[in-house]
Biopython code that builds the backbone (N, CA, C, O; Angstrom):
import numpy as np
from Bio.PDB.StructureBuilder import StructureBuilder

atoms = [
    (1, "UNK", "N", (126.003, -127.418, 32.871)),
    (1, "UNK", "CA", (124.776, -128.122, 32.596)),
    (1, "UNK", "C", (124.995, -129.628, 32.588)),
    (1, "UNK", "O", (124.189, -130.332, 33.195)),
    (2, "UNK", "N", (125.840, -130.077, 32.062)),
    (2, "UNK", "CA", (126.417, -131.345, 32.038)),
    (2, "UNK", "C", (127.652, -131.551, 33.046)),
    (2, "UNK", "O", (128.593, -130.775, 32.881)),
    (3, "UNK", "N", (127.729, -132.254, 33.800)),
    (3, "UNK", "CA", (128.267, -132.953, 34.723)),
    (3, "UNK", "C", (130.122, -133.858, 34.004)),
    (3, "UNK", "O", (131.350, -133.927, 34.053)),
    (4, "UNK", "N", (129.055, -134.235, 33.525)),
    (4, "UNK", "CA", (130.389, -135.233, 32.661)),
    (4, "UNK", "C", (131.244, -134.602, 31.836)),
    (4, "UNK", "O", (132.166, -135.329, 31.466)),
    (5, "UNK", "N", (131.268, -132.960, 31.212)),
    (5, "UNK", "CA", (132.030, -132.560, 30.721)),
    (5, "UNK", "C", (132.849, -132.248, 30.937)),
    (5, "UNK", "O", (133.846, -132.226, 30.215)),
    (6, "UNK", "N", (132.658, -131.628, 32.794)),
    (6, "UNK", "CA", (133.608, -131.396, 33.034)),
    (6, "UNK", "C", (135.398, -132.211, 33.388)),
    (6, "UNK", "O", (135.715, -133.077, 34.203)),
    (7, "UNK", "N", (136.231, -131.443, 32.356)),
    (7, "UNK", "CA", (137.116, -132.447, 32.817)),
    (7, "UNK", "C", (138.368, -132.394, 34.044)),
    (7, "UNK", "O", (139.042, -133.313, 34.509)),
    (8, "UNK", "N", (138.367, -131.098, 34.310)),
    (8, "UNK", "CA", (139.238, -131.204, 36.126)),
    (8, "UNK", "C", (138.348, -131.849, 36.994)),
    (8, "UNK", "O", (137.180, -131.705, 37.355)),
    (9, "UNK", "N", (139.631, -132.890, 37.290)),
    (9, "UNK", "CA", (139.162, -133.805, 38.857)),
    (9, "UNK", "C", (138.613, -132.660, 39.651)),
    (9, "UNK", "O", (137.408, -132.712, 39.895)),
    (10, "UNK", "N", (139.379, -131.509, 40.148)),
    (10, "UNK", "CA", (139.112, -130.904, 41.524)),
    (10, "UNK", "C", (137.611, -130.093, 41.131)),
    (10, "UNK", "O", (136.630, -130.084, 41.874)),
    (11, "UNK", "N", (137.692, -129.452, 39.835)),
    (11, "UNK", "CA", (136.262, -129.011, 39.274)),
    (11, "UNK", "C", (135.002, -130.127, 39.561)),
    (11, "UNK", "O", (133.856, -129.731, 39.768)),
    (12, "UNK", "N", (135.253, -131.128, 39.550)),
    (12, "UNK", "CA", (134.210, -132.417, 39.465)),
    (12, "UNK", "C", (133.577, -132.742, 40.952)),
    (12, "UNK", "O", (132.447, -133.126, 41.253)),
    (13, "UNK", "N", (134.917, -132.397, 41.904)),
    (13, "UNK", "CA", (135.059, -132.741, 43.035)),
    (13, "UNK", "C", (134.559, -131.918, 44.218)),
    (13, "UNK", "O", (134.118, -132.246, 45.320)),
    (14, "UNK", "N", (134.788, -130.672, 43.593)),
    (14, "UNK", "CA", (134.151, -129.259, 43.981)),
    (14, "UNK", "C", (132.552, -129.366, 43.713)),
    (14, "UNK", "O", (131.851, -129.261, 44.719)),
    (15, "UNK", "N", (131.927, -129.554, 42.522)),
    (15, "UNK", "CA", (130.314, -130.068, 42.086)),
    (15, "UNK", "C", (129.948, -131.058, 43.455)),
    (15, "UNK", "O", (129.279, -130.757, 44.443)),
    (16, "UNK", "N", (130.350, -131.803, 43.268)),
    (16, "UNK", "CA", (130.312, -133.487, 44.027)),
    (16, "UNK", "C", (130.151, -132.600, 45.667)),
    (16, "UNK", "O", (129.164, -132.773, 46.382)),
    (17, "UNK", "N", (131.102, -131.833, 45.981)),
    (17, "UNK", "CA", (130.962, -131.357, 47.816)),
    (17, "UNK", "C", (129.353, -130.523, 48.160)),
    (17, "UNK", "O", (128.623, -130.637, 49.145)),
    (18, "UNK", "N", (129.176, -129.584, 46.774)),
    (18, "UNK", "CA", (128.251, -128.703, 46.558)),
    (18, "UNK", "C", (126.966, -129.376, 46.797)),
    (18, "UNK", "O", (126.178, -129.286, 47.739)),
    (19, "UNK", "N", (126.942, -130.167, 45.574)),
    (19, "UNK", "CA", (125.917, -130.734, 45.806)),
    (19, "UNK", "C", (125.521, -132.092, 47.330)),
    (19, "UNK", "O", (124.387, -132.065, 47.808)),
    (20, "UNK", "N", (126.024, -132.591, 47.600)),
    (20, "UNK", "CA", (126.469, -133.004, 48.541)),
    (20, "UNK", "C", (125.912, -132.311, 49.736)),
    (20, "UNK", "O", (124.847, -132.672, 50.237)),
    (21, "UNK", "N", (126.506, -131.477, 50.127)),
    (21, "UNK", "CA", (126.118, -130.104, 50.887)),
    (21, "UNK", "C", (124.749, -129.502, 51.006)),
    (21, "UNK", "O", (124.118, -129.304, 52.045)),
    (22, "UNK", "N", (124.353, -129.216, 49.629)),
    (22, "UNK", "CA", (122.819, -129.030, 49.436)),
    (22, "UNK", "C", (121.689, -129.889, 49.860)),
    (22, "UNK", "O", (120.723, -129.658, 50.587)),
    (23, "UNK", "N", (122.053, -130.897, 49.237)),
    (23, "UNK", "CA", (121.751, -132.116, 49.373)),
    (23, "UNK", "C", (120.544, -132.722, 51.510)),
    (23, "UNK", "O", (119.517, -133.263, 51.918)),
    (24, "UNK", "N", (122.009, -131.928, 52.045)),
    (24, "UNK", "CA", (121.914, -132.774, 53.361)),
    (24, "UNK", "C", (121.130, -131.585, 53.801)),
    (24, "UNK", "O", (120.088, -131.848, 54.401)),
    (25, "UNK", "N", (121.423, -130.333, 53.621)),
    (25, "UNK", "CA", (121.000, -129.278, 54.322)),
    (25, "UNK", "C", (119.451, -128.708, 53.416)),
    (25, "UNK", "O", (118.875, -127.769, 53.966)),
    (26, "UNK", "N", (118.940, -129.141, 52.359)),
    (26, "UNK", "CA", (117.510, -129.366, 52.004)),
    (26, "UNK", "C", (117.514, -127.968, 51.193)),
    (26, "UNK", "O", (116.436, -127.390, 51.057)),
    (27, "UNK", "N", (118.524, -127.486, 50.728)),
    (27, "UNK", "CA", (118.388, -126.828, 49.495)),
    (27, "UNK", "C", (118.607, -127.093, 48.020)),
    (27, "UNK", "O", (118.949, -126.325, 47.121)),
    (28, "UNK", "N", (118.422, -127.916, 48.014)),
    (28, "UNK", "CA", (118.424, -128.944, 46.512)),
    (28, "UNK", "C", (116.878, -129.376, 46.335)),
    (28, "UNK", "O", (116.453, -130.366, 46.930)),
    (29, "UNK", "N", (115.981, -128.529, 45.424)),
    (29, "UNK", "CA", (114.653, -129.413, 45.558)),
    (29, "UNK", "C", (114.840, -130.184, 45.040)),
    (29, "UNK", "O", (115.752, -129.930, 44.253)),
    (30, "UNK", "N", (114.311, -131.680, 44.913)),
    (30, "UNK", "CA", (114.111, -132.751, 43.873)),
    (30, "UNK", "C", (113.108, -133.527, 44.118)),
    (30, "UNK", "O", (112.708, -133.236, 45.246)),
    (31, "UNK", "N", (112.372, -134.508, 43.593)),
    (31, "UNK", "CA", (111.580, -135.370, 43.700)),
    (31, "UNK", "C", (112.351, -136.151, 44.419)),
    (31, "UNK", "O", (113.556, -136.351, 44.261)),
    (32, "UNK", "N", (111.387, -136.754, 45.505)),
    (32, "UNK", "CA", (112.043, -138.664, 46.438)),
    (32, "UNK", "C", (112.904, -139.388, 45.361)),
    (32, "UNK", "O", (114.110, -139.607, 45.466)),
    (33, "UNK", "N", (112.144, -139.712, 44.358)),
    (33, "UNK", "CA", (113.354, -140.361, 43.388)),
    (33, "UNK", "C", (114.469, -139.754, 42.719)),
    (33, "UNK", "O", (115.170, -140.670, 42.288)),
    (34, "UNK", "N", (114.803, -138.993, 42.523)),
    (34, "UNK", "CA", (115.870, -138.014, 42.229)),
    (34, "UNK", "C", (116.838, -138.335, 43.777)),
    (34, "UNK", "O", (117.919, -138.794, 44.145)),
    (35, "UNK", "N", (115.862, -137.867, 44.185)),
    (35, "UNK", "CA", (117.201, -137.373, 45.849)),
    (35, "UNK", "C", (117.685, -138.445, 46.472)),
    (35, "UNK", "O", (118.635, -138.474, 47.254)),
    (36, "UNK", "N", (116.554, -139.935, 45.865)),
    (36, "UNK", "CA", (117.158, -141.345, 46.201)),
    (36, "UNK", "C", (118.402, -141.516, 44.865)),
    (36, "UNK", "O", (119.485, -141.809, 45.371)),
    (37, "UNK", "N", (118.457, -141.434, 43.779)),
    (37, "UNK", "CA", (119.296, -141.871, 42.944)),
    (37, "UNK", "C", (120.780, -140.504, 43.254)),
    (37, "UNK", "O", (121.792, -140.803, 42.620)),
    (38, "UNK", "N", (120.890, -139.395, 43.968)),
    (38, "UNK", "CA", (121.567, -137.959, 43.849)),
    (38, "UNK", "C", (122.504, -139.284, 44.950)),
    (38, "UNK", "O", (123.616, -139.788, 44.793)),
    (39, "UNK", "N", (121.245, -139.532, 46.245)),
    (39, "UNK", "CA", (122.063, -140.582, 47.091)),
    (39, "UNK", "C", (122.527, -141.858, 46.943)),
    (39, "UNK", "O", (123.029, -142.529, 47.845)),
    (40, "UNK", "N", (122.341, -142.239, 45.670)),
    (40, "UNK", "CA", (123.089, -143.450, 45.295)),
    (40, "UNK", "C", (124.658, -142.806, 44.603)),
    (40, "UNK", "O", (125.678, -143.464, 44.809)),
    (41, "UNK", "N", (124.692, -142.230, 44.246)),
    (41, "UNK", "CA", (126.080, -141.663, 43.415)),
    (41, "UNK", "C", (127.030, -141.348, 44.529)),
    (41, "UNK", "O", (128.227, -141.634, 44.495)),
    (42, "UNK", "N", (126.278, -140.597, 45.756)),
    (42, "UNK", "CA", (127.123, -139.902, 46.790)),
    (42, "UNK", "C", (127.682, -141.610, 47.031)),
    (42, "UNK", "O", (128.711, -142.049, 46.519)),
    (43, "UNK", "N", (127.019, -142.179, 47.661)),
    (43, "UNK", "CA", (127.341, -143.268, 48.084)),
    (43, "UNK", "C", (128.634, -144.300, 47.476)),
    (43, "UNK", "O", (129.508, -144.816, 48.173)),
    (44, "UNK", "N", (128.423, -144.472, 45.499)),
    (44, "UNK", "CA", (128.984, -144.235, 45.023)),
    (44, "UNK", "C", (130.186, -144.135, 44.887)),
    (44, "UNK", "O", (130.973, -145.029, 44.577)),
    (45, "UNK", "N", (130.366, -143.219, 45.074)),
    (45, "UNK", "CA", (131.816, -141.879, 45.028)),
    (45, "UNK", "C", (132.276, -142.545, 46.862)),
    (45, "UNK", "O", (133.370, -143.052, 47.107)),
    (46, "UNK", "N", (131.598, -142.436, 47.496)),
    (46, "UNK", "CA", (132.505, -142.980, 48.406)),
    (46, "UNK", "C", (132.711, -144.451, 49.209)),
    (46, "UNK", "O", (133.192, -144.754, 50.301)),
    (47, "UNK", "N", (132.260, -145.005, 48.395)),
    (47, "UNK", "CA", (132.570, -146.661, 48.717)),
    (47, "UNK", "C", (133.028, -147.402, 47.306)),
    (47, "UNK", "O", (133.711, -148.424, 47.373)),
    (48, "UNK", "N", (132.659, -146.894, 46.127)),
    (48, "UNK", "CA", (133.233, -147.923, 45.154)),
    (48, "UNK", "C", (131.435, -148.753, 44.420)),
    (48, "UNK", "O", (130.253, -148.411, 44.385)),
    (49, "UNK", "N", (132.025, -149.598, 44.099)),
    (49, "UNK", "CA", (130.801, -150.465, 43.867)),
    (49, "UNK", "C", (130.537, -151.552, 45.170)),
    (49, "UNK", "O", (131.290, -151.973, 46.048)),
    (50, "UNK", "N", (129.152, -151.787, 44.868)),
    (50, "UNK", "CA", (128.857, -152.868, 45.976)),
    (50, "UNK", "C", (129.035, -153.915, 46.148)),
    (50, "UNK", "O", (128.455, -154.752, 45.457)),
    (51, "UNK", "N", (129.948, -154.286, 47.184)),
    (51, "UNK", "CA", (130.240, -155.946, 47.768)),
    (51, "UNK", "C", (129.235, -155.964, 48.866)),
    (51, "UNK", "O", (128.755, -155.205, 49.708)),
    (52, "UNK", "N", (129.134, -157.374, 48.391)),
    (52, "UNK", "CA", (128.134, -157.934, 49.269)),
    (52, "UNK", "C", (129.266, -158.232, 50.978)),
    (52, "UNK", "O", (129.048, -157.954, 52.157)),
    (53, "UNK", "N", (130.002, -158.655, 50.530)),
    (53, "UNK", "CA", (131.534, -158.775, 51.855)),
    (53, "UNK", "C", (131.378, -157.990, 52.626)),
    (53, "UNK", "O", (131.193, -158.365, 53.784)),
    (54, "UNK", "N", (131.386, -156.604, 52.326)),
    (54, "UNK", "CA", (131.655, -155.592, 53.252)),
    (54, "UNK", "C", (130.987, -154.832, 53.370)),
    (54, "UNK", "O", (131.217, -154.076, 54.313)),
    (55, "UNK", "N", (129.375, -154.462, 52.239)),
    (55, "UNK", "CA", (128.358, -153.647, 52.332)),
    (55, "UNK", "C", (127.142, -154.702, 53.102)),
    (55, "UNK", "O", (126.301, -155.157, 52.327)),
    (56, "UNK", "N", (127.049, -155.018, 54.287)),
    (56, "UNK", "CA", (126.128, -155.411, 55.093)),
    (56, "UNK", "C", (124.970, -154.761, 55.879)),
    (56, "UNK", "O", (125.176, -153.941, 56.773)),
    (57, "UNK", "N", (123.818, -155.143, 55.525)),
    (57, "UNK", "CA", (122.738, -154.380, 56.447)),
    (57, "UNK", "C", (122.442, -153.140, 55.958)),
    (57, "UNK", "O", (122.618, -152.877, 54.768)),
    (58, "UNK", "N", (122.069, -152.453, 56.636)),
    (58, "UNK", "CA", (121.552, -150.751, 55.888)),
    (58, "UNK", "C", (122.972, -150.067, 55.925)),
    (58, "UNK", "O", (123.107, -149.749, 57.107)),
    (59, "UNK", "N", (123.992, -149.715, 55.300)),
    (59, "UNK", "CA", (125.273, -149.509, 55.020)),
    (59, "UNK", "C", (124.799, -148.333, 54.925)),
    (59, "UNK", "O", (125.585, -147.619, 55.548)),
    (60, "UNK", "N", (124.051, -147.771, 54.549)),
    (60, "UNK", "CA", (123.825, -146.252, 53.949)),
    (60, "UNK", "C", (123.194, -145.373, 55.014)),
    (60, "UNK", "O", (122.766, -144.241, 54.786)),
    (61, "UNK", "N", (123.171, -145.926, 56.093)),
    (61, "UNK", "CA", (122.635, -145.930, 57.694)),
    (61, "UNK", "C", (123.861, -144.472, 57.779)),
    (61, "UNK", "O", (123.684, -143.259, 57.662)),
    (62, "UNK", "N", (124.989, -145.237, 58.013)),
    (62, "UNK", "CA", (126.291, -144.489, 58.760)),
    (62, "UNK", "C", (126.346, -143.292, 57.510)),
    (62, "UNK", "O", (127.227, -142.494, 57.830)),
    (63, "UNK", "N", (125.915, -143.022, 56.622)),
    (63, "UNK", "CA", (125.657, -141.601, 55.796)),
    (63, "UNK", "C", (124.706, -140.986, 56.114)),
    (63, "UNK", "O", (123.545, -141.391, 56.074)),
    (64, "UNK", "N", (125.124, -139.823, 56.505)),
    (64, "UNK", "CA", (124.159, -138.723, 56.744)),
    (64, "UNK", "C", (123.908, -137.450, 55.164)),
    (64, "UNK", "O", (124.299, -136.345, 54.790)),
    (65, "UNK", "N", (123.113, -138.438, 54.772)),
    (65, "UNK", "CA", (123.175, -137.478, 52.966)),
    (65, "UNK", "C", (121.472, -136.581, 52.594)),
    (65, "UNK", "O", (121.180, -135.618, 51.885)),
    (66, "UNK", "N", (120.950, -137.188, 53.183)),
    (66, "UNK", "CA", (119.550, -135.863, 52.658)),
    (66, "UNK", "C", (119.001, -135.435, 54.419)),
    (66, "UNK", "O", (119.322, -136.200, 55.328)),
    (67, "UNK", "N", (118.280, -134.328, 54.676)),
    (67, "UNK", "CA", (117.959, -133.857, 55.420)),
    (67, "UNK", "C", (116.977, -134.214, 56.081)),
    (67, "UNK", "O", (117.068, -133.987, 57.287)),
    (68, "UNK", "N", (115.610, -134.933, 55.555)),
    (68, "UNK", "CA", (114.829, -135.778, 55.782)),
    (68, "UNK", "C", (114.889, -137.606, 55.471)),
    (68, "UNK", "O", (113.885, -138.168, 55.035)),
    (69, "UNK", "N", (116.306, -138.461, 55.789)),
    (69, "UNK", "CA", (116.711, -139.067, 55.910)),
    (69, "UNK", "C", (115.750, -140.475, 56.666)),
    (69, "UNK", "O", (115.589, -140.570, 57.883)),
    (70, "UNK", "N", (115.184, -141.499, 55.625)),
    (70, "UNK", "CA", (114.026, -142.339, 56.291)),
    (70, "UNK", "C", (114.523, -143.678, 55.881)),
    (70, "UNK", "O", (115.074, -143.675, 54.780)),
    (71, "UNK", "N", (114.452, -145.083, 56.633)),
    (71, "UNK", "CA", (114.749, -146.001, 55.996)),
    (71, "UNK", "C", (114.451, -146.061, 54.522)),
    (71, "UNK", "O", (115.383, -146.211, 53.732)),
    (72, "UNK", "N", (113.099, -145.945, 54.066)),
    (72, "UNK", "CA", (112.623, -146.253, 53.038)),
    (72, "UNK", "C", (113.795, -145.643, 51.917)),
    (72, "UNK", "O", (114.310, -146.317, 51.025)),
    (73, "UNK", "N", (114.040, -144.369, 52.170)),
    (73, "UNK", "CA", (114.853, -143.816, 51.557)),
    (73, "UNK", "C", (116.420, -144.208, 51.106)),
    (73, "UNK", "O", (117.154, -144.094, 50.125)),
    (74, "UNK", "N", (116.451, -144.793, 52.591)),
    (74, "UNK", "CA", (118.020, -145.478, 52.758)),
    (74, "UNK", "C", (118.015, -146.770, 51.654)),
    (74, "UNK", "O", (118.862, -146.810, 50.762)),
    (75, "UNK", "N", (117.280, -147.517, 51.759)),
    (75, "UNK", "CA", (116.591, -148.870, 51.013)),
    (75, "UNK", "C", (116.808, -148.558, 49.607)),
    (75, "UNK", "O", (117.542, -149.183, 48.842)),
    (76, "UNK", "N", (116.039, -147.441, 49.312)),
    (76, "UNK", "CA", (116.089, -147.423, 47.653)),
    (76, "UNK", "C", (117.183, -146.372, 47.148)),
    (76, "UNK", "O", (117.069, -145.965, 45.992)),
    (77, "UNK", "N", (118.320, -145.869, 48.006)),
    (77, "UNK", "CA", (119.720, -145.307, 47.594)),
    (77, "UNK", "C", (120.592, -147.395, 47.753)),
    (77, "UNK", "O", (121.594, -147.750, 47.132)),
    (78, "UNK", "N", (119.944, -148.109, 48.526)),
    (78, "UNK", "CA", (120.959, -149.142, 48.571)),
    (78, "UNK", "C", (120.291, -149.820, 47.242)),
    (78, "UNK", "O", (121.210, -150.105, 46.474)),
    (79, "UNK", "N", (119.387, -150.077, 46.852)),
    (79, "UNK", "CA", (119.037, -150.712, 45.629)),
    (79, "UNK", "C", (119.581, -150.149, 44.558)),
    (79, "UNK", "O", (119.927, -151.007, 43.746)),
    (80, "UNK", "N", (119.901, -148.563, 44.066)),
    (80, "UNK", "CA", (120.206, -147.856, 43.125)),
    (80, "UNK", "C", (121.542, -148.122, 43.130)),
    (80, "UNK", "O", (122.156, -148.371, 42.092)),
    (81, "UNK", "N", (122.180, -148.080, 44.501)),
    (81, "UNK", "CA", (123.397, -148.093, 44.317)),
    (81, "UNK", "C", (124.091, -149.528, 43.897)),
    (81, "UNK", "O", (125.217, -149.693, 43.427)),
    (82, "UNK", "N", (122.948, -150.658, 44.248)),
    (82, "UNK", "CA", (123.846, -152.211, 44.146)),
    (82, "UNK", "C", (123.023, -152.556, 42.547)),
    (82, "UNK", "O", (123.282, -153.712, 42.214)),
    (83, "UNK", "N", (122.501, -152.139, 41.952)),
    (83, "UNK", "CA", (122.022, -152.892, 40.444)),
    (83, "UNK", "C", (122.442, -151.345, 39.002)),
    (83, "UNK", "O", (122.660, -151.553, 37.809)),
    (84, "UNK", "N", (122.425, -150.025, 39.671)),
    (84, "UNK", "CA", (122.046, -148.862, 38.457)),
    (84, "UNK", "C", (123.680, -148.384, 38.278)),
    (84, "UNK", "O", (124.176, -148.165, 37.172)),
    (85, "UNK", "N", (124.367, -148.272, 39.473)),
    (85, "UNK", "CA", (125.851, -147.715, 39.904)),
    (85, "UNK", "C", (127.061, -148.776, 39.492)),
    (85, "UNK", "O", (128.221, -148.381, 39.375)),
    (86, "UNK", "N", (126.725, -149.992, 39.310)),
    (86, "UNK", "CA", (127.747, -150.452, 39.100)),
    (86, "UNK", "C", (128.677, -150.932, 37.959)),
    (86, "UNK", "O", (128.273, -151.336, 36.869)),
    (87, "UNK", "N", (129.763, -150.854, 38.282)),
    (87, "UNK", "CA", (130.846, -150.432, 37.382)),
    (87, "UNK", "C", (131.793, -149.151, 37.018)),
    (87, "UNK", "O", (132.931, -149.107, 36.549)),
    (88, "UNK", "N", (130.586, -147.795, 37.547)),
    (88, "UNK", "CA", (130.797, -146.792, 37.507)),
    (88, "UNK", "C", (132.297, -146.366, 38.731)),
    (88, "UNK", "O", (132.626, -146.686, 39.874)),
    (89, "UNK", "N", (132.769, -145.586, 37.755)),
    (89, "UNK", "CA", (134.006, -144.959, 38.869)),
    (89, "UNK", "C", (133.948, -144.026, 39.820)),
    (89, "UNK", "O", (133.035, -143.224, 39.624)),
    (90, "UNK", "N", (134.590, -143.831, 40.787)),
    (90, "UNK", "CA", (133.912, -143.528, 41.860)),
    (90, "UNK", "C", (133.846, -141.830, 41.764)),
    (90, "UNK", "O", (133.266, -141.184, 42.636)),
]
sb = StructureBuilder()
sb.init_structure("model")
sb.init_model(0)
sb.init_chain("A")
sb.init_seg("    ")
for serial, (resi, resn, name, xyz) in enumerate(atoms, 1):
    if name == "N":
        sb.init_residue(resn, " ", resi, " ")
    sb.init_atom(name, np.array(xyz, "f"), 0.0, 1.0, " ", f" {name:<3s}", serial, name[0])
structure = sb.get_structure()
């Protein structure tokens, strides 16, 4: 139920592919905002926090993470991810 309890890396990591997975292939229902913030974490987890240096332009372009995949969408996983995500470990 909780995410954060768990404490094996590979248990965490295993969640993280699952959902992930679901995610792209459109068996995860969620609200637009949910599935924009699910895609800020993915993002997240695999870049770190956001530099402006090296996160240029729609960065979240070259991820293929929800199934119905729209700029607008891309836009507000890059906003979540550069002001709500940071600091967080990856």
């Amino acid at each position: 139920k909780d995410p954060h309890r768990l404490t094996e890396e590979l248990t965490r990591y295993h969640v993280f592919l699952q959902l992930r997975r679901d995610l792209l292939h459109g068996r995860l229902y969620c609200s637009p905002d949910d599935a924009a913030l699910l895609g800020a974490y993915i993002v997240q987890a695999e870049l770190g926090d956001f530099d402006p240096m090296e996160h240029a332009g729609n960065y979240v372009s070259t991820f293929k993470i929800l199934l119905k995949q729209t700029p607008e969408v891309e836009q507000r996983i890059m906003e979540l991810h550069q002001t709500t995500l940071q600091g967080q470990s990856r």
